[in-house]
C-alpha positions, -999 to +999 in steps of 0.1 A: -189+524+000-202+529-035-236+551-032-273+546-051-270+565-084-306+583-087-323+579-127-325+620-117-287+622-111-282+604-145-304+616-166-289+653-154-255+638-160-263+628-196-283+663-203-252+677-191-231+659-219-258+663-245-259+700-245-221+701-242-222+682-275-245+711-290-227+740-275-195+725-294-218+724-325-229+764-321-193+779-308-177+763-342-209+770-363-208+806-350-166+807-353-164+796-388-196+820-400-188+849-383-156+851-379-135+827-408-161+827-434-170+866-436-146+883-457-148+917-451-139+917-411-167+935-397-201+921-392-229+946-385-265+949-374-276+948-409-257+916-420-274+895-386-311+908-393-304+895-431-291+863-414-321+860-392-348+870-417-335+850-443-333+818-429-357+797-407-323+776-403-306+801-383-338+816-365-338+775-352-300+776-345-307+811-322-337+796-309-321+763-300-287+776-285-300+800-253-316+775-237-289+750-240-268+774-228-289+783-200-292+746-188-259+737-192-250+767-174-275+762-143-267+722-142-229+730-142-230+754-115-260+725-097-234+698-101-203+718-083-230+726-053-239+694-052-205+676-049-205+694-012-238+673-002-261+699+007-288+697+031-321+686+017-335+720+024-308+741+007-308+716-018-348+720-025-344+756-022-316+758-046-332+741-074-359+762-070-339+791-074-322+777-100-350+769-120-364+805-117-335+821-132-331+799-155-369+798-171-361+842-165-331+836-188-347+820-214-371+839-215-355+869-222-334+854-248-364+839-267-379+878-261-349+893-275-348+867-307-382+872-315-382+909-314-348+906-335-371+886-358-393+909-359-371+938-363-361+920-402-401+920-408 
């Protein structure tokens, strides 16, 4: 028996994909600069705060990639809950919770950019 598809169920489904397509983006962005592209093998505090301060490119790129992370993160671990049909008041409650840590996550990563933005000032 095929079952309703809720417009919330698919728009988290394409969200899902969609951040999947940017996290692709940054790991190989971040592979090939840090890793293929710097010549001298070591990359140090001094070289990222140059990067940062430098360029409202990558301060965007930084900015951008925690909370794409962070959602794909949360509606990954939402999705594998949800494929054992929780109750409605777990379900509630969980999204709740999930959104919390979430919005605490970002936060601190925004917190932690903008005082390593600072820190180039």
């Amino acid at each position: 028996m095929a079952e309703k598809v809720s417009n919330q169920s698919l728009l988290t489904w394409f969200l899902q994909r969609f951040s999947g397509l940017f996290l692709a983006f940054f790991l190989f962005t971040h592979i090939n600069v840090h890793h293929f592209l710097h010549r001298e093998g070591l990359i140090d505090f001094a070289e990222v705060n140059a990067r940062l301060t430098g360029s409202l490119w990558w301060k965007l790129y930084y900015l951008l990639f925690v909370p794409f992370c962070v959602f794909h993160a949360m509606n990954g671990i939402w999705a594998i809950l949800a494929d054992y049909r929780p109750s409605g008041g777990f379900t509630s409650t969980t999204k709740l919770l999930f959104w919390i840590v979430g919005l605490i996550m970002v936060a601190i990563g925004a917190m932690t950019l903008i005082n390593l933005f600072a820190a180039g000032v």
